[in-house]
C-alpha positions in Angstrom: 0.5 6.6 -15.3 2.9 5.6 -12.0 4.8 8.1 -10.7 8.4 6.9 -11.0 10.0 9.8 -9.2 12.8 8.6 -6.7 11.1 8.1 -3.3 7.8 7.4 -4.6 6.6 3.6 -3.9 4.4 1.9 -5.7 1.2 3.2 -7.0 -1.6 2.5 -4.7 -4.7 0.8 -5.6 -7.7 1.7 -4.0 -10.1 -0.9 -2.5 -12.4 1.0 -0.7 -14.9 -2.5 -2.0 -14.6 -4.2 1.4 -12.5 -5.2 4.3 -9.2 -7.7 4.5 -9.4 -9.7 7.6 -6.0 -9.5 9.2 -6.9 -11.3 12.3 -9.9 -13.4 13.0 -11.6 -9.8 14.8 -9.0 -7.1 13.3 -9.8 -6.3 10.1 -8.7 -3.1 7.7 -10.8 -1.7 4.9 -11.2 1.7 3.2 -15.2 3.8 2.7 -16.6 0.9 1.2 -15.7 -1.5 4.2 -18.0 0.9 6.1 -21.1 0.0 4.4 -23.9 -1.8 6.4 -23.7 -4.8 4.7 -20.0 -5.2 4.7 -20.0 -4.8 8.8 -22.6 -7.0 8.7 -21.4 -9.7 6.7 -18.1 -9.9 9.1 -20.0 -9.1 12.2 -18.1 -6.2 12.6 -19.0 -3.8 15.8 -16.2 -1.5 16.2 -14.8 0.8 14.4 -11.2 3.1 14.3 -11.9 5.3 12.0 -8.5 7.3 10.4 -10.0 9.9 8.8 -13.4 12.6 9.8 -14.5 12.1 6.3 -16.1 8.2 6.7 -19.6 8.4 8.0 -19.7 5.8 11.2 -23.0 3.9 11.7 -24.6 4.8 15.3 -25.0 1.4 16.0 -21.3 0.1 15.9 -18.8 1.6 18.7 -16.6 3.9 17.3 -13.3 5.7 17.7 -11.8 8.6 15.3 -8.1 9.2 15.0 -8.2 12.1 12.8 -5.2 11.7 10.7 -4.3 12.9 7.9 -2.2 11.2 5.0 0.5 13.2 4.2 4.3 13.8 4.6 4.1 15.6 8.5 1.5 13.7 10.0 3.0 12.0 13.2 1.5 8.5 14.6 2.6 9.3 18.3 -0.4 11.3 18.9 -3.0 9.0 17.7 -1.3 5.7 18.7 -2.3 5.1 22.1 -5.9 5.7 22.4 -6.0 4.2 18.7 -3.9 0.9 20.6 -6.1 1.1 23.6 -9.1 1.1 21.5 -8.1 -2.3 20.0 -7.1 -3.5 22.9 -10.4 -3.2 24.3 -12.2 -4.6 21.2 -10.1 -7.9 21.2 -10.5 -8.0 24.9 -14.7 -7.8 24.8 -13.6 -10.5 21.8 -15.6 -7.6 19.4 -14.6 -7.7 15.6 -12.8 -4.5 14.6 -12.2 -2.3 11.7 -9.3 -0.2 11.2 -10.5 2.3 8.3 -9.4 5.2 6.4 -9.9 6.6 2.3 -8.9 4.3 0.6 -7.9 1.6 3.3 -4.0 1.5 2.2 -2.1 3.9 4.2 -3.1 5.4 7.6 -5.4 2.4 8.7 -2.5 -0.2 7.6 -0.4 2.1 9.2 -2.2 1.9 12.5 -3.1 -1.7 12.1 1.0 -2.5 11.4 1.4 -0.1 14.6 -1.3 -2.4 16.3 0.6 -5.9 15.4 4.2 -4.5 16.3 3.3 -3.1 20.4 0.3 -5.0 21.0 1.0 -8.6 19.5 5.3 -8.4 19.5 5.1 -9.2 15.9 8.4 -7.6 13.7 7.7 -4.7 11.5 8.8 -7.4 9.0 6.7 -10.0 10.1 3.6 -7.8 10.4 4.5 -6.1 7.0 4.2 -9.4 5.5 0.9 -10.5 6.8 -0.7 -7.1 5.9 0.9 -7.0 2.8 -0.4 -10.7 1.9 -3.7 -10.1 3.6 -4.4 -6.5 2.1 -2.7 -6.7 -1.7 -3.3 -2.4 -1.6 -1.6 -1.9 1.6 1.1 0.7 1.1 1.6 3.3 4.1 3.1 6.8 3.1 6.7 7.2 2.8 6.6 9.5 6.2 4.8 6.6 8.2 6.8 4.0 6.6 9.6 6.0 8.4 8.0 6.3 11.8 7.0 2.5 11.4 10.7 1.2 11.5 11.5 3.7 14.2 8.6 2.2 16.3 10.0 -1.2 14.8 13.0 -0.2 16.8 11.7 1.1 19.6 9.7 -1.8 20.9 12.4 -4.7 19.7 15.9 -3.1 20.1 16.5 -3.6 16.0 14.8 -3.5 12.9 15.6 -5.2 9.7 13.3 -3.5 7.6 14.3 -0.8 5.0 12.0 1.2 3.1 12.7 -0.6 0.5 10.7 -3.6 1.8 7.7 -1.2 2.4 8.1 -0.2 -1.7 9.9 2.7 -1.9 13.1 2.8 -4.3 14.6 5.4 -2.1 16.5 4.7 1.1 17.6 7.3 3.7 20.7 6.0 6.0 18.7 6.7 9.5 15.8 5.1 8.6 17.3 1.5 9.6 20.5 2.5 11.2 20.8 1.7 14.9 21.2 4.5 17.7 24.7 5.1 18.3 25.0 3.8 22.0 26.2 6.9 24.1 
């Protein structure tokens, strides 16, 4: 049954089955994207892994940002080698997945993250690709939070809510510009 607590969003679905291509080399996926035959059918050779708990294959080149999914974890720490990582793949034009779990939460988080700094996309423009690309994608309240305030950060403004990222609870700061001292 979904939990319809205030503040909860939507119920998550798993699909740890395979990766969504976001971009024609980034791609997001949960466990099951990390199977052999998966990387091999999208010619996958890099990895971010989100979470120690995936086992990475020797032969792909990887990088772990040990997050964990839950209300205090902070993307700042993981954010710029996870950005520089990427950065590097689509540089060396490599194909790239961005996994975690359950491939809904920190790896969309990190892949939203990616396509806000890296490619100037909107929080709401890159919240609707995901979204379309990756029908499970739901980050956690807390780095639905931190998304808008890097949504902020790197364009001045942000028009997303956390209502548009699914949750039926909406906290005033979360979308309310700095006062200008």
């Amino acid at each position: 049954m979904a939990d319809t607590r205030p503040g909860r969003a939507r119920p998550r679905r798993c699909e740890s089955a395979g990766a969504s291509s976001i971009q024609a080399w980034l791609f997001v996926g949960g466990q099951g994207a990390v199977e052999e035959e998966e990387l091999q059918r999208h010619d996958i050779s890099c990895i971010l892994s989100c979470c120690e708990r995936i086992v990475l294959p020797p032969w792909t080149t990887n990088h772990l940002a040990n997050m964990r999914d839950s209300a205090e974890e902070k993307l700042e720490p993981f954010l710029q080698d996870s950005l520089c990582f990427l950065r590097e793949a689509k540089a060396a034009q490599q194909k790239c997945l961005v996994a975690c779990h359950a491939g809904s939460s920190r790896s969309v988080s990190l892949v939203l993250a990616y396509l806000v700094v890296e490619e100037g996309m909107s929080l709401h423009d890159a919240w609707d690709l995901v979204r379309r690309l990756r029908s499970g994608a739901q980050p956690n309240r807390n780095f639905a939070l931190q998304l808008i305030d890097l949504d902020r950060a790197v364009h001045g403004v942000t028009c997303v809510t956390l209502a548009d990222l699914g949750f039926d609870e909406e906290e005033p700061f979360a979308t309310t510009p700095p006062s200008e001292a």
